[in-house]
Every structure is written in structure tokens, then in C-alpha cells.
Biopython code that builds the backbone (N, CA, C, O; Angstrom):
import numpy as np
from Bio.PDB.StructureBuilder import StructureBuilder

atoms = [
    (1, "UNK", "N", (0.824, -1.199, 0.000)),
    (1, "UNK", "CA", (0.000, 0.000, 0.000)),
    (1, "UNK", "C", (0.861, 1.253, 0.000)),
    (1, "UNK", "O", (0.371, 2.255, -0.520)),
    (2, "UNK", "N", (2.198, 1.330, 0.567)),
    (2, "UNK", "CA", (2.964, 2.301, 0.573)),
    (2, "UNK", "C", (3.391, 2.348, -0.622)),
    (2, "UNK", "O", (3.902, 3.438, -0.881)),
    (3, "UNK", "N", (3.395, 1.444, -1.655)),
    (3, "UNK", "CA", (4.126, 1.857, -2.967)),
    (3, "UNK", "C", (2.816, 2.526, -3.721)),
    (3, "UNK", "O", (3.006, 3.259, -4.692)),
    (4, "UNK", "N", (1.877, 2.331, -3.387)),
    (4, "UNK", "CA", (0.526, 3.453, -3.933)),
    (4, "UNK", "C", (0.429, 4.341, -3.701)),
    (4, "UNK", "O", (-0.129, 5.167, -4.424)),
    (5, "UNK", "N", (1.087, 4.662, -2.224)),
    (5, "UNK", "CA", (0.707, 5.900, -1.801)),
    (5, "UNK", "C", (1.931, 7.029, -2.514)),
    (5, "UNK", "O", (1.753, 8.198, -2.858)),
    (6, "UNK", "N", (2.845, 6.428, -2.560)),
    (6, "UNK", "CA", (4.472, 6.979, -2.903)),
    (6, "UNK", "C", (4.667, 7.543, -4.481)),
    (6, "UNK", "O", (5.343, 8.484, -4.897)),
    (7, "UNK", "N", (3.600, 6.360, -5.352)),
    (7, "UNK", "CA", (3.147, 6.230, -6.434)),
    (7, "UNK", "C", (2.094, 7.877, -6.935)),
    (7, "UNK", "O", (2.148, 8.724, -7.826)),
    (8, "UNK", "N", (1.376, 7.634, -5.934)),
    (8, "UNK", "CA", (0.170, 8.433, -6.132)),
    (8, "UNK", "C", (0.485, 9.828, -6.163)),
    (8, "UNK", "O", (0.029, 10.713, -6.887)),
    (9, "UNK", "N", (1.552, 9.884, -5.035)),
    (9, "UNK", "CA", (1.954, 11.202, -4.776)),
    (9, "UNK", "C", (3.110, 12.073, -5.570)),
    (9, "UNK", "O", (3.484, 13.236, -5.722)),
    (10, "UNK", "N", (3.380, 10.912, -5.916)),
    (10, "UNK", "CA", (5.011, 11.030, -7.171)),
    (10, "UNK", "C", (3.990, 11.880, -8.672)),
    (10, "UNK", "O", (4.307, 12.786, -9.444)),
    (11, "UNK", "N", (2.913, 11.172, -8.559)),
    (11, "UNK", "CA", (2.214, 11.529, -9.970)),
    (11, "UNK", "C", (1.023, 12.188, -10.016)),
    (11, "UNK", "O", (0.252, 12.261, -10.973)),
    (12, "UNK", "N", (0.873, 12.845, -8.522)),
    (12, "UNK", "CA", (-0.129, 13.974, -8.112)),
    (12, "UNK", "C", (0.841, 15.016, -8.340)),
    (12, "UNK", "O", (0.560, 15.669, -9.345)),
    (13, "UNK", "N", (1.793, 15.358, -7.801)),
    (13, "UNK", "CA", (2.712, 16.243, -7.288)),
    (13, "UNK", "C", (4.159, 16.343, -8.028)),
    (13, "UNK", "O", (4.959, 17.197, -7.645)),
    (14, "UNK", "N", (4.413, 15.645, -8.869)),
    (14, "UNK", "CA", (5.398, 15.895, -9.570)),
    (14, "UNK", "C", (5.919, 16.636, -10.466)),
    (14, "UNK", "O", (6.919, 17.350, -10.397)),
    (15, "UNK", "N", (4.842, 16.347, -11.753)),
    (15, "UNK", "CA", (4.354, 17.369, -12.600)),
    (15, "UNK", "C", (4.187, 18.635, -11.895)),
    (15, "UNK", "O", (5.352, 18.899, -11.598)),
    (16, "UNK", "N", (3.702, 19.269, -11.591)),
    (16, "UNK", "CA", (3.290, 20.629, -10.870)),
    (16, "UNK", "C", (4.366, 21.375, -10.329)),
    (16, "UNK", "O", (4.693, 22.527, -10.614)),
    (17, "UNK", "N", (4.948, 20.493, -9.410)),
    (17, "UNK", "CA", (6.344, 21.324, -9.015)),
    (17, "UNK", "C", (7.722, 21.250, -9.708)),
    (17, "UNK", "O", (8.796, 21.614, -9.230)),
    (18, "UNK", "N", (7.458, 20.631, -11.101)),
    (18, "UNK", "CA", (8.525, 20.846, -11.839)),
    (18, "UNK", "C", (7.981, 21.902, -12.720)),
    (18, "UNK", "O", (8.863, 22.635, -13.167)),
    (19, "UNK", "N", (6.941, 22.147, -13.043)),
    (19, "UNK", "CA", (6.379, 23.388, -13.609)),
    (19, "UNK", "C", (6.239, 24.389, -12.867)),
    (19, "UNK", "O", (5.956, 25.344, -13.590)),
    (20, "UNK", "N", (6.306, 24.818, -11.333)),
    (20, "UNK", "CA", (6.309, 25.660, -11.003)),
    (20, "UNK", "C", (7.807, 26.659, -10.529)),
    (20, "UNK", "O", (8.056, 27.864, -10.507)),
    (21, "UNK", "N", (8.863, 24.910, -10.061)),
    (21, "UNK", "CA", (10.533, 25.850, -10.983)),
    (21, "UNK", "C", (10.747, 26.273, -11.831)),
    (21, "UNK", "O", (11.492, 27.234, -12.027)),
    (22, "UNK", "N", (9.787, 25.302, -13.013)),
    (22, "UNK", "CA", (10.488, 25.455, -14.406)),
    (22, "UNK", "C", (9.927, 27.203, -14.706)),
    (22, "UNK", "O", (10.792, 28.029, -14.996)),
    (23, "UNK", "N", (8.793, 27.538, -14.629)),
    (23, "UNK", "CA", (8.182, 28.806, -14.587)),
    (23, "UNK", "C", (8.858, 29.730, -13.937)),
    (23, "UNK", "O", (8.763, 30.878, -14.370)),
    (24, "UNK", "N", (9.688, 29.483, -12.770)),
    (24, "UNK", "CA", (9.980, 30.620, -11.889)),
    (24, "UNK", "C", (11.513, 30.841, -13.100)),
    (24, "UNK", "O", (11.736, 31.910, -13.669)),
    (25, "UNK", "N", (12.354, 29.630, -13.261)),
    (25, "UNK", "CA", (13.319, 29.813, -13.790)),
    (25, "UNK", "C", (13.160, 30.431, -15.022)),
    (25, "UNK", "O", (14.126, 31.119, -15.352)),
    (26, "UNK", "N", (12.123, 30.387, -15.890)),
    (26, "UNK", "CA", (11.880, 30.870, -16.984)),
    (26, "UNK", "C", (11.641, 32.397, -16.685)),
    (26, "UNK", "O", (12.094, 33.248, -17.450)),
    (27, "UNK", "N", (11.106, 32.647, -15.849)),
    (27, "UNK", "CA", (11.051, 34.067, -15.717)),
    (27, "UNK", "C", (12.121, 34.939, -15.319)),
    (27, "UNK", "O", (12.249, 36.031, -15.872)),
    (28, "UNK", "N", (12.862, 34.578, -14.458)),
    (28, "UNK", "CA", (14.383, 35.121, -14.097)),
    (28, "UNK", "C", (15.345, 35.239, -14.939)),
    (28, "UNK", "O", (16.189, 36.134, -14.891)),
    (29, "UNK", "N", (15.288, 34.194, -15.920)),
    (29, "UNK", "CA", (15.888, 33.767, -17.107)),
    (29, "UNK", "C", (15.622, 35.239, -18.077)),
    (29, "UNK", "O", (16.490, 36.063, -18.363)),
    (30, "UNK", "N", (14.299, 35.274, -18.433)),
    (30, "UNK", "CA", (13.976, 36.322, -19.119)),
    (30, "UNK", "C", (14.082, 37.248, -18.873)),
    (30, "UNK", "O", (14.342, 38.022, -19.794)),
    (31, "UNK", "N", (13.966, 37.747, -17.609)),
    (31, "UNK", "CA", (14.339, 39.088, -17.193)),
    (31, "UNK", "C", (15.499, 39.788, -16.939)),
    (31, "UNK", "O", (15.676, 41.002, -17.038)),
    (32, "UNK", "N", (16.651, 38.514, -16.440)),
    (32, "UNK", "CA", (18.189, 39.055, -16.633)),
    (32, "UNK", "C", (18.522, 39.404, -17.908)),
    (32, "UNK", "O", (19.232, 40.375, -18.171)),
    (33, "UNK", "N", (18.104, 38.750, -18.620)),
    (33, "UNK", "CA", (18.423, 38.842, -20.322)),
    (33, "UNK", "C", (17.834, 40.093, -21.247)),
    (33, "UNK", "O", (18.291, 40.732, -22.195)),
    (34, "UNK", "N", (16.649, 40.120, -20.529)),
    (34, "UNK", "CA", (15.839, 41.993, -20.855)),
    (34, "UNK", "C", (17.300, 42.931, -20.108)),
    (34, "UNK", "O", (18.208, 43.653, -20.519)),
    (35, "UNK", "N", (16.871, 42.436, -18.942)),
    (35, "UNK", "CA", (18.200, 43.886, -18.377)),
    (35, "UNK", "C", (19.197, 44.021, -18.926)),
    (35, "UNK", "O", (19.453, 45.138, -19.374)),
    (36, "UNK", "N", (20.216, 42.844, -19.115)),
    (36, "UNK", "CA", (21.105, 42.929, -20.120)),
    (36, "UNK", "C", (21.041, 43.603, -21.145)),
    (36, "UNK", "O", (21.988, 44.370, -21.317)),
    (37, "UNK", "N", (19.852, 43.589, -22.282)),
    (37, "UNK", "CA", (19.593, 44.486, -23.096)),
    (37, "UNK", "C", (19.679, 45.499, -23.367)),
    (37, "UNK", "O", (20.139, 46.235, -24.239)),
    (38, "UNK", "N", (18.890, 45.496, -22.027)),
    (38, "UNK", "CA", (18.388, 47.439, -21.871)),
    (38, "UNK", "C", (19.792, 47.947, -21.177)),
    (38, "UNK", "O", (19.960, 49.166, -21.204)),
    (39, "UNK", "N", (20.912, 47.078, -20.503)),
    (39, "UNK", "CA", (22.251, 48.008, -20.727)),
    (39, "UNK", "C", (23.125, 48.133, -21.595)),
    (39, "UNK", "O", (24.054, 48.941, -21.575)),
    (40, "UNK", "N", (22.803, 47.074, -22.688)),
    (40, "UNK", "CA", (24.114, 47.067, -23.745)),
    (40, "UNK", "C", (23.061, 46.691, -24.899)),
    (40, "UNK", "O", (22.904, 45.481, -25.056)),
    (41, "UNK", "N", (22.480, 47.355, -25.546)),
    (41, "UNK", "CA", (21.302, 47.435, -26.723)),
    (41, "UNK", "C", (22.066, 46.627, -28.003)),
    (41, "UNK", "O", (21.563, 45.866, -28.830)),
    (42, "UNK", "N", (23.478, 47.079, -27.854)),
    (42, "UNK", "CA", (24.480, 46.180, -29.179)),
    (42, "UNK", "C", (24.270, 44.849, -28.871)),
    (42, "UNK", "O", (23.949, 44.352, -29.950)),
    (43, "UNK", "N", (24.262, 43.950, -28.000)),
    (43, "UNK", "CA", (24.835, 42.732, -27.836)),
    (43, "UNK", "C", (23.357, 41.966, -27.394)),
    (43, "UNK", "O", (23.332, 40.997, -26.635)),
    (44, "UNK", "N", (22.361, 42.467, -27.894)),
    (44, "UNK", "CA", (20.943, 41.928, -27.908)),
    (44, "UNK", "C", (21.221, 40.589, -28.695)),
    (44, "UNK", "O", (20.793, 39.524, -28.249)),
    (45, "UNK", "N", (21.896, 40.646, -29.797)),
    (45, "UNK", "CA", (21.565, 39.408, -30.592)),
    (45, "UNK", "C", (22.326, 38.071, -29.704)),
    (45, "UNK", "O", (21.889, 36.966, -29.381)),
    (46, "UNK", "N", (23.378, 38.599, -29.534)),
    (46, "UNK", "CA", (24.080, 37.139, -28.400)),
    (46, "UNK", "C", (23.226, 36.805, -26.839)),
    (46, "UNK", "O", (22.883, 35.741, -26.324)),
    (47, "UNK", "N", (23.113, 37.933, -26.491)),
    (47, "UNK", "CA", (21.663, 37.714, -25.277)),
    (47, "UNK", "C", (20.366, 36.953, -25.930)),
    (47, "UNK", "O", (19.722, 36.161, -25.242)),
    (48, "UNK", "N", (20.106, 37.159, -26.938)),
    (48, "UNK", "CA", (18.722, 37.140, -27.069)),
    (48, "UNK", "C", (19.285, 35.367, -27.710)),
    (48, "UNK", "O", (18.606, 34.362, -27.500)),
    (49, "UNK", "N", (20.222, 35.357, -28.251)),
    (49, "UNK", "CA", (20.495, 33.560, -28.173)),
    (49, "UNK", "C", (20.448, 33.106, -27.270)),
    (49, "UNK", "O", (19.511, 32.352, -27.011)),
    (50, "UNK", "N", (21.485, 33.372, -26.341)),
    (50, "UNK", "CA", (21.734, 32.590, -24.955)),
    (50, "UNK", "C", (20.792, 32.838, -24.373)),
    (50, "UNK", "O", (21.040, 32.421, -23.241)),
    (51, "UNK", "N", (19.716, 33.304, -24.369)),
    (51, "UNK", "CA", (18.288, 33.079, -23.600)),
    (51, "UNK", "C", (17.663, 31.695, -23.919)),
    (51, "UNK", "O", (17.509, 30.710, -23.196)),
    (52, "UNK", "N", (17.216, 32.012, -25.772)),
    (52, "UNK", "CA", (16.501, 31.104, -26.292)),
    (52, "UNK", "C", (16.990, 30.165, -25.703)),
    (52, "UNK", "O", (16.284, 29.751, -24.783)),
    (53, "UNK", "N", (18.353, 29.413, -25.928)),
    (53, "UNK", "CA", (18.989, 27.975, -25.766)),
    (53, "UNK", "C", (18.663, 28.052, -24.228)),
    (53, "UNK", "O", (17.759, 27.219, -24.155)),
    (54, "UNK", "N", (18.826, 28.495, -23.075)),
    (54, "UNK", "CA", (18.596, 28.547, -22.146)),
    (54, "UNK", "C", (16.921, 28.083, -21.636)),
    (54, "UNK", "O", (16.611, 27.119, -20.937)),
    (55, "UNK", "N", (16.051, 29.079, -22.223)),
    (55, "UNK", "CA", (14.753, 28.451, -22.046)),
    (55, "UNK", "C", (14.413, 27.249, -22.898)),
    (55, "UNK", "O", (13.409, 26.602, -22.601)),
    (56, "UNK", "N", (15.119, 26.907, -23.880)),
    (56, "UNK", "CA", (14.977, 25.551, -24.367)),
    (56, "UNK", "C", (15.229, 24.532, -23.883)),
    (56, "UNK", "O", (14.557, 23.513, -24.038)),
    (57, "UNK", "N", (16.485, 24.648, -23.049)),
    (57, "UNK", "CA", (16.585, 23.763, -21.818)),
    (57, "UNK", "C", (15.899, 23.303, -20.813)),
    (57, "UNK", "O", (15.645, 22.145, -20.481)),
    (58, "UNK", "N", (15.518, 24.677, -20.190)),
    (58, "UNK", "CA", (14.607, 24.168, -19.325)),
    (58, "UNK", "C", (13.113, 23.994, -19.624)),
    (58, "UNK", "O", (12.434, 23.565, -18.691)),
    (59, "UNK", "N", (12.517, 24.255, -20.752)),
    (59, "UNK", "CA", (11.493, 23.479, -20.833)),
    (59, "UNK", "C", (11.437, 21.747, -21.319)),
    (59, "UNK", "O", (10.527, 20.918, -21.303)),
    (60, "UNK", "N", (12.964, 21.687, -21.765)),
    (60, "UNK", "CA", (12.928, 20.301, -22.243)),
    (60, "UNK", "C", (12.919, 19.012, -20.598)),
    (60, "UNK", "O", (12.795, 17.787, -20.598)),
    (61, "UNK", "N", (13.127, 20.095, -19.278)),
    (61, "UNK", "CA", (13.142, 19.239, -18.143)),
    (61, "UNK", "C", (11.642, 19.427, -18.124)),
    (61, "UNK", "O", (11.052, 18.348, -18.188)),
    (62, "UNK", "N", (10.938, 20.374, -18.062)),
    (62, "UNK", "CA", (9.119, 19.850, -17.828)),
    (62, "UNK", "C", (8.838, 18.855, -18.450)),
    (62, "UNK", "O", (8.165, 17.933, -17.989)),
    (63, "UNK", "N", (9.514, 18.916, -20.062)),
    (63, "UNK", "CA", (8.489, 18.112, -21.314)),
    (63, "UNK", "C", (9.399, 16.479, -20.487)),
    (63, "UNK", "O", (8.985, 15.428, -20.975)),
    (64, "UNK", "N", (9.949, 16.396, -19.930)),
    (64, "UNK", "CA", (10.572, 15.118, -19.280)),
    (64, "UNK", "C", (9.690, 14.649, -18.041)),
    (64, "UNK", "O", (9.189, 13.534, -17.895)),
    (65, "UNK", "N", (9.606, 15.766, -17.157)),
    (65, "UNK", "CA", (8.653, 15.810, -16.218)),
    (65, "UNK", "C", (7.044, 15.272, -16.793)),
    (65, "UNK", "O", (6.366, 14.451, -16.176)),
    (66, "UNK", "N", (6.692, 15.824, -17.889)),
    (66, "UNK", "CA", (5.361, 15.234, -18.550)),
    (66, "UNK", "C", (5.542, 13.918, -18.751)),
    (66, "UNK", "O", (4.870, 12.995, -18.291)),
    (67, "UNK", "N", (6.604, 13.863, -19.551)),
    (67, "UNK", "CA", (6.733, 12.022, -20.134)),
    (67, "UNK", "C", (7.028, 11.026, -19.109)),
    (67, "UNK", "O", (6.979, 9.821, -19.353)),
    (68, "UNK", "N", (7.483, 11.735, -17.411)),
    (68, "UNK", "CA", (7.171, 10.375, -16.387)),
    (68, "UNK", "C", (5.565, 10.399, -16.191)),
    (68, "UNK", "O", (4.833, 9.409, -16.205)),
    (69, "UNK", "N", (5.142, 11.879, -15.987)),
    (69, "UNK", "CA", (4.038, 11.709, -15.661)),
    (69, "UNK", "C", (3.167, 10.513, -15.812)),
    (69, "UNK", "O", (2.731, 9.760, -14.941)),
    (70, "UNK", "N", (2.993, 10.497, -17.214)),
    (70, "UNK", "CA", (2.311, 9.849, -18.038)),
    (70, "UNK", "C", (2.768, 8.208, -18.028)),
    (70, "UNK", "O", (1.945, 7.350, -18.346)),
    (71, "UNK", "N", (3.957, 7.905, -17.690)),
    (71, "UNK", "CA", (4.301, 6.980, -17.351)),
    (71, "UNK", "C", (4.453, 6.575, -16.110)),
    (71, "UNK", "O", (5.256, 5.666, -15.900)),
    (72, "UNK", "N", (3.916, 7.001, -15.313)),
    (72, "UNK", "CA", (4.026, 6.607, -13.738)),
    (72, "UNK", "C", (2.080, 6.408, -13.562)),
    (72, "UNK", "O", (1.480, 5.594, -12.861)),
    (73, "UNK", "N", (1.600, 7.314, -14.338)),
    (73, "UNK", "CA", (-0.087, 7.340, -14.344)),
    (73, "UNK", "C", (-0.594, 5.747, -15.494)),
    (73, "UNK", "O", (-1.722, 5.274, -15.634)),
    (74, "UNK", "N", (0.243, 5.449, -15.900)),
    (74, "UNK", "CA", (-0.040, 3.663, -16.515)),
    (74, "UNK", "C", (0.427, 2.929, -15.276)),
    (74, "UNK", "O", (0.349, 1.707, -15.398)),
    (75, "UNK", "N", (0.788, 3.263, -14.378)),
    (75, "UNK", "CA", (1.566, 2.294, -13.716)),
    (75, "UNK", "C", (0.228, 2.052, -12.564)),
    (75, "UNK", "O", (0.009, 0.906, -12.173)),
    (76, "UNK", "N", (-0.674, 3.277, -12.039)),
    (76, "UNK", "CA", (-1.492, 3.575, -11.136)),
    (76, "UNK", "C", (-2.774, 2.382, -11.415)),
    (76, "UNK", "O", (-3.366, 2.331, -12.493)),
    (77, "UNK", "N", (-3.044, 1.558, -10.386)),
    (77, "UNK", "CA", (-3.889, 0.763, -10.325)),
    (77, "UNK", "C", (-5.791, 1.177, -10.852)),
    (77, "UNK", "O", (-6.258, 2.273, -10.543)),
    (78, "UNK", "N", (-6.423, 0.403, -11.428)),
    (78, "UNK", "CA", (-8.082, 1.022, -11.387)),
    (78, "UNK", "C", (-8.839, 0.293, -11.165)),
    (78, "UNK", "O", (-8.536, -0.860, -10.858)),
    (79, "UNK", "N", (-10.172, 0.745, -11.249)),
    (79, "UNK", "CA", (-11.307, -0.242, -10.713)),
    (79, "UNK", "C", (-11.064, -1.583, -9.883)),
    (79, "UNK", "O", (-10.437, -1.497, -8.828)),
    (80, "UNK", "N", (-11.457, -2.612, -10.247)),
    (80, "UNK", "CA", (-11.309, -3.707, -9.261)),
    (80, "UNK", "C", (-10.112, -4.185, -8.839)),
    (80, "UNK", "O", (-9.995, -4.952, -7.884)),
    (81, "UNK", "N", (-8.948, -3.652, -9.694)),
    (81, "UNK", "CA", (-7.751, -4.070, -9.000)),
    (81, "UNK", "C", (-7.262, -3.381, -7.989)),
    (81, "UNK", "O", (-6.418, -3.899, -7.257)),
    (82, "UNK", "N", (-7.659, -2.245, -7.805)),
    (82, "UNK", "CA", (-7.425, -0.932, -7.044)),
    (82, "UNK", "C", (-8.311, -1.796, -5.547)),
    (82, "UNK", "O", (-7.754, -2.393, -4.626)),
    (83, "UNK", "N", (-9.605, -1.611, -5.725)),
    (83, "UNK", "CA", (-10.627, -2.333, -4.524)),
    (83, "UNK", "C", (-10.269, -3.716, -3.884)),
    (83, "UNK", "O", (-10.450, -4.149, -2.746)),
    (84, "UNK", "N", (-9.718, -4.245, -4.969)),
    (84, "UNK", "CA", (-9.197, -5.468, -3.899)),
    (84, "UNK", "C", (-7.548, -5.454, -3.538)),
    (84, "UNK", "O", (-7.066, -6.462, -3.022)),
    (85, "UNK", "N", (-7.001, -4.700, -3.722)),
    (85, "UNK", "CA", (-5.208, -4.313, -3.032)),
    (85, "UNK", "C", (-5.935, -3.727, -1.602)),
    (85, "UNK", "O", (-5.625, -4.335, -0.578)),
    (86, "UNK", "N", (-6.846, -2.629, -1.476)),
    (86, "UNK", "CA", (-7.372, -1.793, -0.685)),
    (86, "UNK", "C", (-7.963, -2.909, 0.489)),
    (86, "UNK", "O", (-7.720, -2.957, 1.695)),
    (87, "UNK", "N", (-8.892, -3.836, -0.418)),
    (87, "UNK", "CA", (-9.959, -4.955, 0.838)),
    (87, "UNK", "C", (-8.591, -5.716, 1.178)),
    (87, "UNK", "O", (-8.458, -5.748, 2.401)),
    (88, "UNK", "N", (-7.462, -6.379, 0.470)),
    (88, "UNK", "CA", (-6.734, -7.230, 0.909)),
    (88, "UNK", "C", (-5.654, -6.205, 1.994)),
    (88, "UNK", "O", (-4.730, -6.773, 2.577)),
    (89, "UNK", "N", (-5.788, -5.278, 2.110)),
    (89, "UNK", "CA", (-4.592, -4.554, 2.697)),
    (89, "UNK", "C", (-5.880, -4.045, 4.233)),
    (89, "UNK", "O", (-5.696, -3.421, 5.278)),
    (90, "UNK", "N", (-6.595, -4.430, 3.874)),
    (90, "UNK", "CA", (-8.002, -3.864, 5.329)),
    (90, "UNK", "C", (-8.101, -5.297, 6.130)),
    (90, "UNK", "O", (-8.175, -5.432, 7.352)),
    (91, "UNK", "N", (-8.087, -6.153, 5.305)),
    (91, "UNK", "CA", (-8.133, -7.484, 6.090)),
    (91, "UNK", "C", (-6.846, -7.886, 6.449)),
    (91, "UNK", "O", (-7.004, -9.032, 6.870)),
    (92, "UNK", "N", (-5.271, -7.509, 6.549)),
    (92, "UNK", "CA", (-4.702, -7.737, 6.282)),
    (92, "UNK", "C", (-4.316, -7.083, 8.014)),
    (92, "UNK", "O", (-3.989, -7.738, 9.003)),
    (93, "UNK", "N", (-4.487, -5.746, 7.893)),
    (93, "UNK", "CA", (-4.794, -4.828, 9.477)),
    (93, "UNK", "C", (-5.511, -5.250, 10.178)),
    (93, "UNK", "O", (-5.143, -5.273, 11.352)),
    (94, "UNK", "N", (-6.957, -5.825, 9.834)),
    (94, "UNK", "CA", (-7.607, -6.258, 10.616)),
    (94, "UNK", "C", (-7.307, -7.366, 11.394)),
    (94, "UNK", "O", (-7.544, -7.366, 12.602)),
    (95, "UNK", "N", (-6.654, -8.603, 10.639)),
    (95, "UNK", "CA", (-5.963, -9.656, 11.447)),
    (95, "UNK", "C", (-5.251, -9.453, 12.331)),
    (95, "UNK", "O", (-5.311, -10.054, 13.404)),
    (96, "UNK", "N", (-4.160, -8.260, 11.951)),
    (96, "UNK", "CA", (-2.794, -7.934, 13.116)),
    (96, "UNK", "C", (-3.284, -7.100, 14.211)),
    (96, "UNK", "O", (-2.609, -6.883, 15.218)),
    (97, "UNK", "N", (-5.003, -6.415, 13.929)),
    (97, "UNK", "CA", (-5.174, -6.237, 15.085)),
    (97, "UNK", "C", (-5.818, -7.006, 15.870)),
    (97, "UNK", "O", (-5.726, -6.797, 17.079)),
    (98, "UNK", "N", (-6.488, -7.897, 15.466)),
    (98, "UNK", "CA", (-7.018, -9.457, 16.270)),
    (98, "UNK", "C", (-6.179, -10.168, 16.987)),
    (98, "UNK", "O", (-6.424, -10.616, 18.108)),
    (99, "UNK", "N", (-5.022, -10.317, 16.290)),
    (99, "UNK", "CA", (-3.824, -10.881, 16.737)),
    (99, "UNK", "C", (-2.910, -9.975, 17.993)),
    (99, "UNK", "O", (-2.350, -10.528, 18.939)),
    (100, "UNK", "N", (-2.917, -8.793, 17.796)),
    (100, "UNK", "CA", (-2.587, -8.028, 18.809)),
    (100, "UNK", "C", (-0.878, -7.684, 18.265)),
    (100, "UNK", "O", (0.086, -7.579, 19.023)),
    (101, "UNK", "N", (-0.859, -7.576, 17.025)),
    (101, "UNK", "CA", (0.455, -7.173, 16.376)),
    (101, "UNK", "C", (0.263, -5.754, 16.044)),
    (101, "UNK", "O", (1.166, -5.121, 15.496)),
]
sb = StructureBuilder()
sb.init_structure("model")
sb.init_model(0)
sb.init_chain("A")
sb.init_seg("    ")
for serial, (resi, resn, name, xyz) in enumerate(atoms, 1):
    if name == "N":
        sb.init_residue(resn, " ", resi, " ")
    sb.init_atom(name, np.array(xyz, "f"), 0.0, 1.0, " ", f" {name:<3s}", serial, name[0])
structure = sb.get_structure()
């Protein structure tokens, strides 16, 4: 049951907070690279590369972050196989507390 829960939470929560670095970094990213600009207006074209390649990077860690997603969410149990891991893991407590374990 702990690998469901570990599971569940890996692929509730994973996605999201790699998009919410990846966002913060994208924005810092962009904005050093504006300032840069706006102090040296000549050298826009080498800034304005080393941005692009920069945010290309880091969106290629979300689009990675998506592709576990999606592969950790095939892995997630459903319908009746889900209900009986759940009944076998309830009867399973219930014994060890009969038993006094």
C-alpha cells in the first residue's frame, strides 16, 4: 500500500512542481536577459540567443517531467484491481489487530 501511496503522490505532485521551478526559472531567465539588453542594446543578438537555448533547456526538463508523468499514471492501479489491493490490505490490518500485532 505504501508503494501506492508513494506512487500516487510522485504523480499527483510531480508534474506541478517541476512546472512551477520550471516557470519561476523561466522568468528570471527572461528578465536578466531583458536587463542585459536594456544596458548594452548592441549585444541583444548574443543575449537574445543565450536566452533562447537557455529556455529551451529548461522546458525540455518539464516536457521530461510530462513524459514520467504519463508513465508513472499507466503504472497507477483502477477499478477492481485498485478495490481489492485496498480490501486485501483492510483485512490484512484487521488480522494484526485481532492478533494483537
Amino acid at each position: 500500500m505504501i508503494y501506492l501511496a508513494v506512487l500516487a503522490f510522485g504523480v499527483t505532485l510531480g508534474l506541478p512542481i517541476a512546472v512551477i521551478f520550471a516557470s519561476r526559472a523561466q522568468s528570471t531567465a527572461t528578465s536578466t536577459a531583458l536587463e542585459g539588453i536594456a544596458r548594452q542594446p548592441e549585444s541583444a543578438p548574443q543575449i537574445q540567443t543565450a536566452m533562447i537555448i537557455g529556455l529551451a533547456l529548461i522546458e525540455s526538463l518539464v516536457i521530461y517531467a510530462l513524459l514520467m508523468f504519463f508513465l508513472l499514471y499507466g503504472k497507477l492501479p483502477e477499478g477492481e484491481i485498485l478495490k481489492e489491493m485496498i480490501d486485501a490490505d483492510a483485512k490484512r490490518v484487521a488480522t494484526d489487530v485481532r492478533n494483537g500485532n
